[in-house]
N, C-alpha and C positions, 0 to 999 in steps of 0.2 A: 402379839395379841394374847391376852389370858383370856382362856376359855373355862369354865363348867363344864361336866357331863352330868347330866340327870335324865329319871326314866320320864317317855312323855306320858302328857297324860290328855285325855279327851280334848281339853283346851287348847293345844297346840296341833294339834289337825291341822286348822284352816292354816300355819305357817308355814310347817309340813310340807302341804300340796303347794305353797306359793311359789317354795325352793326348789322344790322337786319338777315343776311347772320353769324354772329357769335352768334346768339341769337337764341336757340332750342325753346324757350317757344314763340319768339312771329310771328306772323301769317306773310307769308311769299308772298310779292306779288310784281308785275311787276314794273316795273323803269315807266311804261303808268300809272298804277293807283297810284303811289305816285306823280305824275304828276298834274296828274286829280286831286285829296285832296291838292296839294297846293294851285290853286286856286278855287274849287268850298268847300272843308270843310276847316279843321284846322288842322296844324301840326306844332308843336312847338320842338323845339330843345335845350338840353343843350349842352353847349361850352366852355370848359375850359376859364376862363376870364383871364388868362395868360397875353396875347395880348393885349392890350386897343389899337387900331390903327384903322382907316375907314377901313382897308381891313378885310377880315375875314380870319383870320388864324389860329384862335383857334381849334382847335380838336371837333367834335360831339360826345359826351359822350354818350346822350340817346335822345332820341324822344318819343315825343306822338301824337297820331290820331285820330282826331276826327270829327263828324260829326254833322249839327245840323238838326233833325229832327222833325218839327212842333213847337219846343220852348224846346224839350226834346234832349241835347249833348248826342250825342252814342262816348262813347271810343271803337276807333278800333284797336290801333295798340300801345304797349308802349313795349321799351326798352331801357335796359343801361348797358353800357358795363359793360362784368364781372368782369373787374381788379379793377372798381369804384363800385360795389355795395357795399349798405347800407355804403353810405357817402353822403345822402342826396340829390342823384341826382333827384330820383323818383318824391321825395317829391314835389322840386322845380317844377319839369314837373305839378305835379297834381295841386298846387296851384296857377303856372299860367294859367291854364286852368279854374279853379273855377273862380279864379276873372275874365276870357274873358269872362266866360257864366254869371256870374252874369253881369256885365259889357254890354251886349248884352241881357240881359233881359230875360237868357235860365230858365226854371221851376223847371229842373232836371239834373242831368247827370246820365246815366245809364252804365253799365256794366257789361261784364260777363271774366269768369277766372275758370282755370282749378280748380277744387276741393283737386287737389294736388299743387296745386304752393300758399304754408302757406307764402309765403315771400311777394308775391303781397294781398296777402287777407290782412294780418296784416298793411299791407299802408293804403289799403281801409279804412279800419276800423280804423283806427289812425286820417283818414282827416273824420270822420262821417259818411263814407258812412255804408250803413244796408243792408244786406242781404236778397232779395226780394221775393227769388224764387229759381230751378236750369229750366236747360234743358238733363233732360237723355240722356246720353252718346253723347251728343252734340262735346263732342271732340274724333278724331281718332288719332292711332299712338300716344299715345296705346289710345282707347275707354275710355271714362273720361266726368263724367258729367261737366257740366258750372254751375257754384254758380253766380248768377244773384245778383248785387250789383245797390242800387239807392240812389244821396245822393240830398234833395233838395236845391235850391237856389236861389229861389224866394224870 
């Protein structure tokens, strides 16, 4: 599958939440705060490249969210549909985030992920990020620590 990565924009919201709405593992929040992170962080989207046309017609595969804080990117939010995983969606989302925050001069990017989701850790650790830390039982439904992942990019 060829995919796109581009930054979203106001319009792709309502898609957004509809993926994110079939995605148990990732962090589930209001159509106001994907709003807010368009334009004050970063939210990237892949897009089936199907289409080559000015309009955007292509399908939203997956998204990632992010934040940049003091010079250090916080991932807040990554998914991709379940009919497309492990075809390389992820990946694309993660590498063009690396090169925005290198790009924009970020130190770091940080993040954290359930101690049982082996399918996002193994990405992490495929693009060099290392495992820094956790946070005890940092996640509920069900109760699950966060495996704290940093990868540098200075």
């Amino acid at each position: 599958m060829t995919v796109s990565v581009r930054s979203a924009d106001s319009h792709d919201v309502s898609a957004i939440q509809a993926l994110e709405e079939q995605t148990p593992a990732a962090a589930h929040w209001t159509a106001e705060q994907y709003q807010k992170l368009v334009t004050t962080g970063v939210i990237l989207v892949a897009e089936e490249a199907a289409v080559m046309s000015a309009e955007r017609t292509g399908t939203i595969s997956g998204f990632l969210c992010a934040r940049d804080v003091a010079g250090e990117w916080e991932v807040e939010n990554v998914a991709v549909a379940a009919s497309i995983l492990r075809q390389g969606v992820g990946s694309g989302l993660l590498r063009a985030l690396m090169e925005r925050a290198k790009s924009e001069g970020a130190k770091a990017i940080l993040l954290e992920v359930r101690e049982s989701n082996l399918a996002a850790r193994r990405l992490y650790e495929k693009h060099g990020f290392q495992e820094t830390g956790r946070r005890r039982n940092y996640y509920n439904h069900p109760p699950e620590d966060a495996v704290l992942y940093t990868l540098g990019v200075a």
